[in-house]
DOPAVO-559102 format. One record per residue (C-alpha): x, y, z; residue in three letters. Coordinates in steps of 0.1 Angstrom, whole numbers, padded with zeros to 4 digits, always signed. Layout:
// DOPAVO-559102
XYZala/...
***
This chain:
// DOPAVO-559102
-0630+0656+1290unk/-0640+0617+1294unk/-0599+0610+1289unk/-0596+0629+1324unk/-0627+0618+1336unk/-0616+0582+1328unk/-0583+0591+1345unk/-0599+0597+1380unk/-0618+0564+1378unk/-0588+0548+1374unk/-0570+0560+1404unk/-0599+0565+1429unk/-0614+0528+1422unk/-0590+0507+1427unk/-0588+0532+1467unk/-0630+0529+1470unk/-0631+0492+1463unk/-0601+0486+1490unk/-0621+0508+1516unk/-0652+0484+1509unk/-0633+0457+1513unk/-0617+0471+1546unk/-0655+0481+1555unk/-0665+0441+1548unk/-0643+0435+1579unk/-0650+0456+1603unk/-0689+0451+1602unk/-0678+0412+1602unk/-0687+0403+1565unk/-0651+0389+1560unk/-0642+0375+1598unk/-0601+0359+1604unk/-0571+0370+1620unk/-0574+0406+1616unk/-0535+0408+1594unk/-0551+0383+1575unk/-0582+0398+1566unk/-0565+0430+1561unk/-0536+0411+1536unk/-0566+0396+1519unk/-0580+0432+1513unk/-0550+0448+1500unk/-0547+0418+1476unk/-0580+0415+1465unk/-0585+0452+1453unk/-0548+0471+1451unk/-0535+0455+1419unk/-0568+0468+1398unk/-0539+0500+1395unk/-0515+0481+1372unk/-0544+0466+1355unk/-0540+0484+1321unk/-0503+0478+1319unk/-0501+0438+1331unk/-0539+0427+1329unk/-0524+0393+1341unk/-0505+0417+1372unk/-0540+0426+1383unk/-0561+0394+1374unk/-0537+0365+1393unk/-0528+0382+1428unk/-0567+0388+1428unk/-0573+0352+1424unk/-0544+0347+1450unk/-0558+0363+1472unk/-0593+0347+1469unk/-0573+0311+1467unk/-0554+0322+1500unk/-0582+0333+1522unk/-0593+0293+1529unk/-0560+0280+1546unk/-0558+0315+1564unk/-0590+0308+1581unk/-0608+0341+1561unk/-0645+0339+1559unk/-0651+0356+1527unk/-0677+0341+1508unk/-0691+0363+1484unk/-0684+0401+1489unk/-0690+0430+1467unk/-0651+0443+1470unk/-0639+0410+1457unk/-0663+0406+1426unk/-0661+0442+1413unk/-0621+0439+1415unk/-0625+0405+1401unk/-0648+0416+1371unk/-0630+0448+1365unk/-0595+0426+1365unk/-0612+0402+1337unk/-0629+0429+1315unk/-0593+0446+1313unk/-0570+0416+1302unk/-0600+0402+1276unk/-0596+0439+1262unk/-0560+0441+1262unk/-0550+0409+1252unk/-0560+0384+1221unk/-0588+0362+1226unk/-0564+0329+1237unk/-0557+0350+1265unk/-0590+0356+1275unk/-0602+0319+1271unk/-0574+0313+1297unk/-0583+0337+1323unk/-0621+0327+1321unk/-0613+0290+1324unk/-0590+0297+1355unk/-0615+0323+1373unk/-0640+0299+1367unk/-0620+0273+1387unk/-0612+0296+1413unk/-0646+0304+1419unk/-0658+0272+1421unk/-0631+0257+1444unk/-0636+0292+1467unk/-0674+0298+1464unk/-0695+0273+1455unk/-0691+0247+1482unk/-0701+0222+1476unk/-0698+0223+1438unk/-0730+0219+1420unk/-0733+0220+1388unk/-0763+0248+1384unk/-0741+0266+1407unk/-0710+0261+1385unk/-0730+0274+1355unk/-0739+0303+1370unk/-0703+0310+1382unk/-0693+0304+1346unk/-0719+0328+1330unk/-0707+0356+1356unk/-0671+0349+1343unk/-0680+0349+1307unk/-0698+0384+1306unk/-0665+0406+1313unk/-0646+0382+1289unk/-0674+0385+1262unk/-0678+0423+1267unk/-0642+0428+1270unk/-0636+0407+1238unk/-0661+0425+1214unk/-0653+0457+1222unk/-0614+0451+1216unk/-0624+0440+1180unk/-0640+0467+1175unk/-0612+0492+1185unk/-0594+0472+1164unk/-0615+0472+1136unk/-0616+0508+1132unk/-0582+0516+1137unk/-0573+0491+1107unk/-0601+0509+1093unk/-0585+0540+1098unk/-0551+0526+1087unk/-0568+0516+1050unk/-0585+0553+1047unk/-0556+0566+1054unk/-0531+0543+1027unk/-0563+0550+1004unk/-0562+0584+1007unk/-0528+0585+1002unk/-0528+0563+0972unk/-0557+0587+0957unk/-0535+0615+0960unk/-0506+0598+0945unk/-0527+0587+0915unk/-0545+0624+0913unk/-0508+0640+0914unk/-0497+0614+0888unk/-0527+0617+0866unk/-0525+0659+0868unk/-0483+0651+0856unk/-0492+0631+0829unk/-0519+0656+0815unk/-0498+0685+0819unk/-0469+0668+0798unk/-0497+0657+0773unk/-0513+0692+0768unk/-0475+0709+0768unk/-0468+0686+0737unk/-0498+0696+0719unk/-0490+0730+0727unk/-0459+0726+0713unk/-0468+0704+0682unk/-0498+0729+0674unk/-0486+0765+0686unk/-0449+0767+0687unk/-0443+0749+0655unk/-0468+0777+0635unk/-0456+0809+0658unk/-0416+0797+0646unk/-0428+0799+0614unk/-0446+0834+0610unk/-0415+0848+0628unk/-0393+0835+0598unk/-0418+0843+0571unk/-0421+0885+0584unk/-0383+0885+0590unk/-0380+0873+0552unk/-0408+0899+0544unk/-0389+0923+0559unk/-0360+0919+0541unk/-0382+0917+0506unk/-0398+0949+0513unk/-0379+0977+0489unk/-0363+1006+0508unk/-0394+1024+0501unk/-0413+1007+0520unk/-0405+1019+0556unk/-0439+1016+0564unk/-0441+0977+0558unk/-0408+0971+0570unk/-0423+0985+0603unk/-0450+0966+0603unk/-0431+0934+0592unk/-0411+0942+0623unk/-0439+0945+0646unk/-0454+0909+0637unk/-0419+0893+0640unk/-0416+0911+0675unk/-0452+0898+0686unk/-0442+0862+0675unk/-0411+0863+0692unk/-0428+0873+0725unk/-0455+0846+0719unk/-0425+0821+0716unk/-0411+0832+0748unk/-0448+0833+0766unk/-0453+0798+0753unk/-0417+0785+0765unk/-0429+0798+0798unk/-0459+0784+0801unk/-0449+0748+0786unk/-0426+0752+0809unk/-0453+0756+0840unk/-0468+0729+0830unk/-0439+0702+0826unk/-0424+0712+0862unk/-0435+0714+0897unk/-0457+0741+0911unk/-0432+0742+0941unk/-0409+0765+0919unk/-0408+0801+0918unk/-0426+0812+0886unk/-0423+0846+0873unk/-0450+0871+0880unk/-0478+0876+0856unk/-0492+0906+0840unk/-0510+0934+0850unk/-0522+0969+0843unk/-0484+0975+0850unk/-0472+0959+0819unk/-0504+0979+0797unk/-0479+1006+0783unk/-0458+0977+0764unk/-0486+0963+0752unk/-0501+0993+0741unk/-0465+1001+0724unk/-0471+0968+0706unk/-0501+0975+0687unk/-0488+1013+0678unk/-0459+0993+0663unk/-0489+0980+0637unk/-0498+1011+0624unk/-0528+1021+0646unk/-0532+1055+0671unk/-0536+1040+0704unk/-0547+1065+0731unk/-0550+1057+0767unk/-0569+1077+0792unk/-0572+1067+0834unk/-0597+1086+0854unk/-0605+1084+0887unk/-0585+1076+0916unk/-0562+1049+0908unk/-0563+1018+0933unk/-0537+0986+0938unk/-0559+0958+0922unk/-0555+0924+0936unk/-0533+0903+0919unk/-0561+0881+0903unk/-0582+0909+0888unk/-0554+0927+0879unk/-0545+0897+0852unk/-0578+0897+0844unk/-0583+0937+0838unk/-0546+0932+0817unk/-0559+0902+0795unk/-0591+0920+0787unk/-0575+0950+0771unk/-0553+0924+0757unk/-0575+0905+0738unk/-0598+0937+0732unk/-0567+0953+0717unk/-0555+0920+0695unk/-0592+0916+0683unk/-0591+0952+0668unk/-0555+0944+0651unk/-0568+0909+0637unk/-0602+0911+0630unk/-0610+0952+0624unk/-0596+0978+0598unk/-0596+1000+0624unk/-0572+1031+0625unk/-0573+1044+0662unk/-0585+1028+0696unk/-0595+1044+0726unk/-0586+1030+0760unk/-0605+1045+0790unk/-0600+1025+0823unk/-0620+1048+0853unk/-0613+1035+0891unk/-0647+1041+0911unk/-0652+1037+0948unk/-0661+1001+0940unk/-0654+0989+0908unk/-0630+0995+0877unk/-0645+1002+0842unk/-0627+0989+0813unk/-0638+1006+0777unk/-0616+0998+0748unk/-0630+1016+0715unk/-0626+1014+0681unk/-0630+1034+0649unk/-0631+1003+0626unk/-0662+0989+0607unk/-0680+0984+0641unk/-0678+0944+0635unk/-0654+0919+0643unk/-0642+0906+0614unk/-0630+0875+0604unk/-0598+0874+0581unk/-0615+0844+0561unk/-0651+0852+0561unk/-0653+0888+0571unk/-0680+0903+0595unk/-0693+0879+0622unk/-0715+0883+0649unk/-0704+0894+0686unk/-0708+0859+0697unk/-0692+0841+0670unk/-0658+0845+0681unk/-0643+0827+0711unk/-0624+0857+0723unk/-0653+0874+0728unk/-0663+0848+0751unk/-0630+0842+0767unk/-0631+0879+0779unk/-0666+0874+0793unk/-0657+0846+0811unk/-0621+0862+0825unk/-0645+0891+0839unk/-0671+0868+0849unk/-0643+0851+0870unk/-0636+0878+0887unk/-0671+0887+0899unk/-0673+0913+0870unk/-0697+0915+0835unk/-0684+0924+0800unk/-0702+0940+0769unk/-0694+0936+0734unk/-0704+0951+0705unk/-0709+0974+0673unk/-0710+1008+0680unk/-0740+1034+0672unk/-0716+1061+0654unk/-0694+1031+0638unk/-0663+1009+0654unk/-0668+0984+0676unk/-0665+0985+0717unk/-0659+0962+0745unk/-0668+0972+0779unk/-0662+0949+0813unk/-0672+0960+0849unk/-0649+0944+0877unk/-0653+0948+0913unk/-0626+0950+0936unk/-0639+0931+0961unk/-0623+0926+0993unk/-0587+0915+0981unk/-0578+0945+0962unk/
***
């Protein structure tokens, strides 16, 4: 709005100013031959349009003009036309062009005011012509350093910016190649191993054993997909997130999973109720790891021999219920029974559901076993 508002100053002022000029002469303010007078008009006020583009343009045929009106016989002494277009011509090349510029045109408009004006010269009266030359420059001056001090200003945000993000994108590359080694050194090295040591089992187990041979099977299966999870995710982490990354879980994938742990020995039964709905991506990872971890708890920790999965869709929410029929504790292989928040898969469920706007419960049962129990909403995404 001021950009256009500005743009009609600039073309109607230099117009009104040449109007007052041409007003000066007819009520006899500015009295000489009358193509004279109306040359020195023009002159005087016209080249304030070029102003912006050649301050000097606009600055010298003003002075010209003022310079010419004395051997043309023009009485123009000191009218209104002449200083505005003079002022306005000053103020424009002091804030278009560096200061040495602007100590030149003061010094010559001061001249030219003083050889055209002030007659005879005086000093008081050439100070005062001076000072009415210096305020445009001055003005003129300050606020070109100061548009230039805040676009440089802008110019180093913008290269610090920049360099922050390089240095965040850097920093993020080099922790993601430093956790993907750990993973590596820490998880990958162990997981290898226990796929070896149940393949060997396997193999050690007498053909009597069919039970242990299944079950030797089922652990060198899960490591094997641990390896492959683990490949992918190192892999997330070493590369660029620009790439296309394979989906992840969801409820989808649950009868795999649940194929998994029947694998170990252990009745799984699943039950939906309720009117199934499409969860949004997000929660449906989150409802997937939940019965996930619920179910690998029971298999590590319990001596449980069936588990009851019940997930029931309400109008809002989804209800997750993953029961057991072990010794209603999670147990730790080392030490035996701990409490419900002793374990940081407990924890790690509670905070997957709390992430997605939900609440989980934990917990020995009242008849024996041990349930978990998390509440999501759907929200608005799903």
């Amino acid at each position: 709005m001021w950009i256009r508002a500005w743009g009609w100053v600039d073309a109607v002022y230099p117009s009104a100013l040449f109007a007052l000029a041409l007003f000066t002469i007819s009520a006899g303010i500015v009295t000489g031959p009358l193509w004279a007078t109306l040359l020195w008009a023009a002159v005087t006020t016209l080249p304030l349009y070029v102003r912006r583009r050649w301050p000097w343009g606009a600055l010298v045929p003003i002075l010209a003009g003022m310079l010419a009106g004395v051997p043309l016989g023009i009485a123009q002494g000191n009218t209104p036309s002449t200083v505005l277009s003079l002022l306005t011509a000053l103020f424009t090349l002091a804030n278009r062009r560096p200061w040495p510029h602007a100590v030149a045109a003061f010094v010559v408009t001061t001249a030219t005011l003083t050889a055209t004006v002030v007659t005879p010269p005086i000093l008081m009266s050439v100070t005062w012509v001076a000072f009415i030359a210096a305020v445009p420059v001055a003005v003129g001056a300050v606020l070109r350093n100061r548009r230039l001090l805040i676009a440089r200003l802008r110019e180093t945000t913008a290269e610090l910016e920049r360099s922050r993000s390089l240095v965040a994108k850097a920093a993020v590359a080099d922790e993601r190649a430093r956790v993907a080694r750990e993973l590596h050194d820490i998880v990958a090295h162990s997981v290898s191993v226990m796929v070896v040591q149940a393949g060997a089992g396997e193999r050690l187990v007498g053909t009597d054993g069919a039970a242990e041979r299944t079950a030797f099977r089922a652990i060198g299966e899960s490591g094997r997909q641990a390896l492959t999870e683990l490949r992918r995710l190192l892999s997330v982490l070493r590369e660029d997130d620009s790439r296309e990354l394979a989906p992840q879980p969801g409820l989808s994938a649950l009868a795999t999973l649940v194929d998994g742990i029947r694998a170990t020995g252990i009745e799984v039964d699943v039950q939906r109720t309720g009117a199934e709905v499409e969860l949004a991506p997000g929660l449906d990872l989150i409802a997937y790891r939940i019965i996930q971890e619920a179910l690998t708890n029971v298999v590590k920790h319990s001596d449980a021999h069936r588990i009851d999965v019940r997930l029931r869709y309400l109008s809002d929410r989804l209800e997750l219920t993953v029961n057991d029929d072990g010794s209603g504790a999670v147990l730790s292989p080392v030490r035996g029974p701990v409490s419900e928040g002793a374990g940081s898969g407990i924890a790690g469920m509670r905070e997957r559901a709390e992430s997605g706007g939900g609440a989980l419960d934990a917990g020995p049962r009242a008849d024996g076993g041990f349930r978990v129990q998390a509440t999501l909403p759907f929200g608005e995404g799903r």
